[in-house]
C-alpha positions in Angstrom: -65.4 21.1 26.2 -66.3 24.5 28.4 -67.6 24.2 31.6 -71.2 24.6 32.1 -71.3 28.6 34.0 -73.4 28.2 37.4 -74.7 31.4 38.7 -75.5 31.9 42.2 -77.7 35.6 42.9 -77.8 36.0 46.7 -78.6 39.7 48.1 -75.7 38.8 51.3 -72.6 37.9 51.4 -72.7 36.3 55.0 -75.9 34.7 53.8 -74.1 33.3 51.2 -71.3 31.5 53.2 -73.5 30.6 55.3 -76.1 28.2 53.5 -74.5 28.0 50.0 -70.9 28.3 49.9 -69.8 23.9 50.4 -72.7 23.6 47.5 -70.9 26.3 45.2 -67.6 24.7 46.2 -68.7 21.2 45.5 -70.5 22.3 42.4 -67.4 23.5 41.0 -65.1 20.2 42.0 -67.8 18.6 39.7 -67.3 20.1 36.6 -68.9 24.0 36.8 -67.7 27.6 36.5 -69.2 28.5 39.1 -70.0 32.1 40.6 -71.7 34.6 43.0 -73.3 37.7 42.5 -74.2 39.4 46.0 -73.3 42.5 48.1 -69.9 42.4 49.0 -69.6 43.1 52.8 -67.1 41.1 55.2 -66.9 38.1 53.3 -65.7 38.6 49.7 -62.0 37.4 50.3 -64.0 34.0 51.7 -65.4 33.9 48.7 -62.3 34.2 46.8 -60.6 31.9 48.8 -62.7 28.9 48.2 -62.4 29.3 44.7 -65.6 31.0 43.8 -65.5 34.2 41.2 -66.8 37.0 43.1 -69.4 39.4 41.0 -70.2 42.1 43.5 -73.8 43.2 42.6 -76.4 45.3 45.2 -80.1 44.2 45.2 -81.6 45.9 48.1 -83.9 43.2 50.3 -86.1 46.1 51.4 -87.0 48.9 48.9 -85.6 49.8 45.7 -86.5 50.9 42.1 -88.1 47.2 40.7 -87.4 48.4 36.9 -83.9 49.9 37.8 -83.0 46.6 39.4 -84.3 44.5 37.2 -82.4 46.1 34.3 -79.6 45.4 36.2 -80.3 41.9 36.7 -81.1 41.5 32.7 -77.2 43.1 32.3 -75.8 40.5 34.6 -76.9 37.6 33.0 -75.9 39.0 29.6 -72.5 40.1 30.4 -72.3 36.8 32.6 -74.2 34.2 30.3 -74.9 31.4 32.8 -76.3 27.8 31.5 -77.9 28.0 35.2 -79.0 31.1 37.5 -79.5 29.9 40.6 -81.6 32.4 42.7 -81.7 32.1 46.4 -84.5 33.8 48.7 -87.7 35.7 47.7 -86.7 39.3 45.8 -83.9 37.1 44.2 -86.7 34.7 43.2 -89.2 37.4 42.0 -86.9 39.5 40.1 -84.5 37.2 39.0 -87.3 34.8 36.9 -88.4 37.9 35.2 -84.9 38.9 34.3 -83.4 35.3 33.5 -86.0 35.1 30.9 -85.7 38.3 29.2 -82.0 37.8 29.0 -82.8 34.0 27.7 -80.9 32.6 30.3 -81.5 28.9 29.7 -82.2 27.2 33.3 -83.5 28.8 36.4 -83.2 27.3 39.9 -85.2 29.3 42.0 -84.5 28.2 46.1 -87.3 29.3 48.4 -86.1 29.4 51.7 -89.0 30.2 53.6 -91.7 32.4 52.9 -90.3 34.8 55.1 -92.2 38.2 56.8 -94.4 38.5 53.9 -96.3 35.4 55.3 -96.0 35.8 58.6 -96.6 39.5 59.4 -100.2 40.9 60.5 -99.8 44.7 59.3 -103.1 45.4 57.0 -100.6 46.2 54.0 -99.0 43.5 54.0 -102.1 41.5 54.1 -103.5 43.3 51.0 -100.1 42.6 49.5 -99.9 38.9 50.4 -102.5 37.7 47.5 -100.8 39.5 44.8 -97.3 38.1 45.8 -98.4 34.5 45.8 -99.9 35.4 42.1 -96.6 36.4 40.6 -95.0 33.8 42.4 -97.3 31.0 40.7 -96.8 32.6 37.5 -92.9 33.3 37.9 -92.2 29.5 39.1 -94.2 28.0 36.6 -92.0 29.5 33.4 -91.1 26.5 31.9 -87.3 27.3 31.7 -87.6 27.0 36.0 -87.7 24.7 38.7 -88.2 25.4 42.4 -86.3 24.0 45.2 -88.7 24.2 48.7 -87.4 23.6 52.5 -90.6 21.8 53.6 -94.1 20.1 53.1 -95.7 23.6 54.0 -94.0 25.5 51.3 -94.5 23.4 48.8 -98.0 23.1 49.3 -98.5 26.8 49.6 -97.3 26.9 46.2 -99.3 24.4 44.3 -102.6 25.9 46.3 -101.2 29.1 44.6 -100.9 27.5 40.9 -97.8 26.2 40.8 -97.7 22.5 39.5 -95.9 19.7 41.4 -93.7 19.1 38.8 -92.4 22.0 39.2 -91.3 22.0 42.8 -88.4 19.7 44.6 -88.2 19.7 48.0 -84.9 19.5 49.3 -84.4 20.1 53.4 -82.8 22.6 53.9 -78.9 23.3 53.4 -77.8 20.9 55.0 -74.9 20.8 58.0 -72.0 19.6 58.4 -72.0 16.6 61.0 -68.2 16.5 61.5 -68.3 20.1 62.4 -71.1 20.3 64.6 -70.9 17.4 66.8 -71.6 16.3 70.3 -69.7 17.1 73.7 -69.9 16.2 77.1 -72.7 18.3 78.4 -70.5 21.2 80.2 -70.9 22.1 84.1 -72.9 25.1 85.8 -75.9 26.9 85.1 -78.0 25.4 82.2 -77.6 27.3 78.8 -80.5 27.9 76.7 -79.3 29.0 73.1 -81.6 31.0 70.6 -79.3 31.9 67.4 -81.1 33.3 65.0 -81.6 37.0 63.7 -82.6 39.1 66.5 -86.3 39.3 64.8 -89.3 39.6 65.8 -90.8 36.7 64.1 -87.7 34.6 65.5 -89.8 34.7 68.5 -87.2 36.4 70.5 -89.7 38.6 72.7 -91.8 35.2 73.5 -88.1 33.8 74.7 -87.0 36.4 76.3 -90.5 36.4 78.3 -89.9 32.7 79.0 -87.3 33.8 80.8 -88.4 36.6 82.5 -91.2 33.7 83.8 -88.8 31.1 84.5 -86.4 33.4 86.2 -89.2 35.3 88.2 -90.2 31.2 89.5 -86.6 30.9 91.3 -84.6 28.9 87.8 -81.0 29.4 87.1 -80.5 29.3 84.0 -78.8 31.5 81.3 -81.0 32.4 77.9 -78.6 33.2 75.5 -79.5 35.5 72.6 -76.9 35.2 69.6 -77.4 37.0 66.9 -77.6 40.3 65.5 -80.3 42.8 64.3 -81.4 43.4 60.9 -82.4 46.5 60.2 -83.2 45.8 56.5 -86.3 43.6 58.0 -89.4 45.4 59.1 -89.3 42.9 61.6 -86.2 43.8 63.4 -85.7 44.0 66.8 -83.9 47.3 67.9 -80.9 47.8 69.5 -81.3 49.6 71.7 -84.3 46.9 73.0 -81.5 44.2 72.9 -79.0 46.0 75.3 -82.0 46.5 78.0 -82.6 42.7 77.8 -79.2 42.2 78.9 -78.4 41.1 81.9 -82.0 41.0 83.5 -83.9 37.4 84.2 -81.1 35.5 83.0 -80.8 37.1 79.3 -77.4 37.6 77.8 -76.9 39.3 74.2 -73.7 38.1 72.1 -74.6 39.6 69.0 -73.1 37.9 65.6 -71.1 35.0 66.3 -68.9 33.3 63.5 -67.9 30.5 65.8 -71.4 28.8 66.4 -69.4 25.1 66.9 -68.2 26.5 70.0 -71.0 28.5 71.3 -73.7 25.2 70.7 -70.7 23.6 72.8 -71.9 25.4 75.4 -75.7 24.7 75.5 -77.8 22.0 77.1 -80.7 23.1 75.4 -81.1 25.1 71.8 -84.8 26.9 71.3 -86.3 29.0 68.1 -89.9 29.9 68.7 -90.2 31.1 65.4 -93.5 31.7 63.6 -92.4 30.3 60.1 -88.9 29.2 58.5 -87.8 27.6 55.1 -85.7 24.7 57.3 -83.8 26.6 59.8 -80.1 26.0 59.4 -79.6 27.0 63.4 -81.7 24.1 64.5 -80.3 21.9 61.7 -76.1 22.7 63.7 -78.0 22.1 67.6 -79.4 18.9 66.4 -75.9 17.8 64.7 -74.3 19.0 68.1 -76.6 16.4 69.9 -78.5 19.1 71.7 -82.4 18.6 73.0 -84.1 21.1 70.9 -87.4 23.6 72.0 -89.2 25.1 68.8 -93.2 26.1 67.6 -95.1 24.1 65.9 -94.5 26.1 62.6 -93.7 25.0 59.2 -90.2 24.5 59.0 -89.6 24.3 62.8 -91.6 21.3 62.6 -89.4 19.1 60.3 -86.6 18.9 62.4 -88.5 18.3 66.0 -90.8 14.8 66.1 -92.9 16.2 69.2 -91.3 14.4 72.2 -88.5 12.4 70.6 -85.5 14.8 69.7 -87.5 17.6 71.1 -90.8 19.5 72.4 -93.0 21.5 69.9 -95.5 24.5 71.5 -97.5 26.8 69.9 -96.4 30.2 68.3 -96.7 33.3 70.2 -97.0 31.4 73.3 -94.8 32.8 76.1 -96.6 30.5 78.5 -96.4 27.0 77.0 -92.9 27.8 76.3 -91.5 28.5 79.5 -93.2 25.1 80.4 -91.7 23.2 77.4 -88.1 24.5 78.5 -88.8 24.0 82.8 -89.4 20.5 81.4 -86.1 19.7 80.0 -84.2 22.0 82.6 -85.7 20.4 85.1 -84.8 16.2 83.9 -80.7 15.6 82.5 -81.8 12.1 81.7 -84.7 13.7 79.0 -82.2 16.1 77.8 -79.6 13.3 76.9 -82.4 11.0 75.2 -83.8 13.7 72.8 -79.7 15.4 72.1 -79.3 11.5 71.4 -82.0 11.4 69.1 -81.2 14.9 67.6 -78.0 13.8 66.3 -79.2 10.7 65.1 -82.2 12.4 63.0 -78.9 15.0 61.5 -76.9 12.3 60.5 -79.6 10.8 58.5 -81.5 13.4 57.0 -79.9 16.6 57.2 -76.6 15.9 56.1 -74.8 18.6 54.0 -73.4 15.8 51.6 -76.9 14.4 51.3 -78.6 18.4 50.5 -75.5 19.2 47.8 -76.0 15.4 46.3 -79.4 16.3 45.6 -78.9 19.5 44.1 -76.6 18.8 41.8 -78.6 16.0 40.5 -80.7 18.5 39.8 -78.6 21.0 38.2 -77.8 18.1 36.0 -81.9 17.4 35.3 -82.0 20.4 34.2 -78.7 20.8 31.3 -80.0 17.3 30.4 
């Protein structure tokens, strides 16, 4: 009997070792071909090495011919012939539903991992463009050949409000982290460490934290606000370079660019923050709460599922330099609340954000869907 052929379309590499690579290797220990077709950049011989066939394929996150690319995408799933495409991110999503069906792919599982800039930019185009987006979403995600996996609550209802029906949509939080990896330490000695890993994006919030700290460090704190992370110069929303290396150094704010050893930088931290202004469920927050870490985030969909207000973690509003210098002086300022909510951060991880229980549930429903 063959193997049922699981596609993965992912526009990154790194992206896709990051969030996806234990489902794709777990996927395949239970019975699929499995593969991935994404820009090959550093991380192809990863790829390789977990056992996962490697298709390199470009689809450009930021501009691009749509007709050129989505004959491309139509030749893909020809020459590959999946039983499932599983598409991961928006363009992926858009393009990819289109394509599936005009190539007769039989099963479509489209992730949506956050609405991304498109919903949380100002910019007057992008508010014109916003409406028509959500329209070819509803209509892509309700082909009845599809189902939709959503991070949160917010998401999900976003797209039903658009015309997507509830049937359609699955919510499954996030993608997961592995609790033996990230796990807690001792909290280490001298100056506190406040983490923000993310992509050095605007919508990240990294200008609100970096004037957080230019407030806390201007009111006589020592802390260090560590920045990891890199830019992205594919998002409108990157933060430049050169606007990174002037941070550093001044008001307590170090830049350490991409790190691929985030165990051992959140073994640093006493405290991780993301004041970002809308996320799918973000993966960084998901490894600080498994590391046992008190967590500082906005009030935003996403940022909200992992933080109960005051339990594992303080929640304050988006864009607000202000309220989050006080939310962080708080927990800089008391060990004993730090411990309490890292206590309760690592509790919430192991039982709801598990990897094993986010790859159990998705393959439940790649079997819904061949059934």
């Amino acid at each position: 009997m063959n193997k049922p052929r699981l596609l993965f379309v992912v526009t990154e590499d790194w992206y896709f070792v990051s969030h996806r690579l234990p489902l794709a290797v777990a996927a395949g220990k239970a019975g699929f071909d499995v593969a991935v077709a994404t820009r090959v950049n550093a991380h192809g011989e990863q790829i390789k090495a977990a056992g996962i066939r490697l298709v390199p394929f470009e689809l450009s996150r930021r501009s691009g011919n749509p007709l050129a690319e989505m004959a491309r995408l139509i030749r893909l799933y020809q020459h590959e012939r999946p039983d499932i495409v599983h598409h991961v991110a928006l363009k992926p999503v858009l393009y990819g539903t289109l394509a599936a069906w005009l190539a007769r792919v039989p099963h479509v599982v489209n992730a949506v991992a956050g609405l991304g800039w498109l919903f949380t930019s100002g910019g007057w185009w992008v508010r014109w463009l916003r409406p028509v987006v959500r329209r070819v979403l509803a209509w892509r995600l309700s082909a009845t050949h599809s189902v939709t996996i959503v991070q949160n609550p917010d998401d999900r209802a976003l797209l039903q409000q658009a015309g997507v029906s509830a049937d359609k949509l699955h919510l499954i939080r996030g993608a997961g982290v592995d609790t033996q990896v990230f796990h807690p330490v001792e909290p280490p000695a001298g100056p506190l460490f406040i983490v923000l890993a993310a992509r050095m994006l605007w919508d990240k919030g990294v200008g609100e934290f970096v004037e957080a700290a230019r407030r806390l460090s201007d009111a006589g704190v020592n802390a260090r606000f560590v920045l990891v992370g890199e830019p992205d110069p594919a998002n409108p929303a990157s933060v430049p370079e050169s606007t990174l290396h002037e941070w550093q150094g001044r008001h307590g704010v170090e830049w350490w660019g991409r790190r691929d050893d985030m165990p051992a930088v959140l073994r640093q931290a006493h405290i991780a923050c993301l004041p970002s202004y809308r996320e799918g469920l973000p993966k960084s927050l998901l490894e600080a709460a498994a590391t046992g870490l008190p967590i500082v985030t906005t009030d935003a969909p996403g940022c909200r599922e992992v933080v109960n207000d005051g339990d594992n973690g303080l929640l304050v509003p988006l864009r607000n330099a202000t309220a989050l210098a006080a939310a962080l002086q708080r927990l800089i300022a008391d060990a004993g609340l730090r411990a309490r909510m890292g206590a309760r951060s690592r509790e919430r991880a192991l039982a709801e954000f598990s990897q094993e229980q986010v790859i159990a549930q998705t393959l439940q429903l790649y079997r819904e869907r061949l059934a």
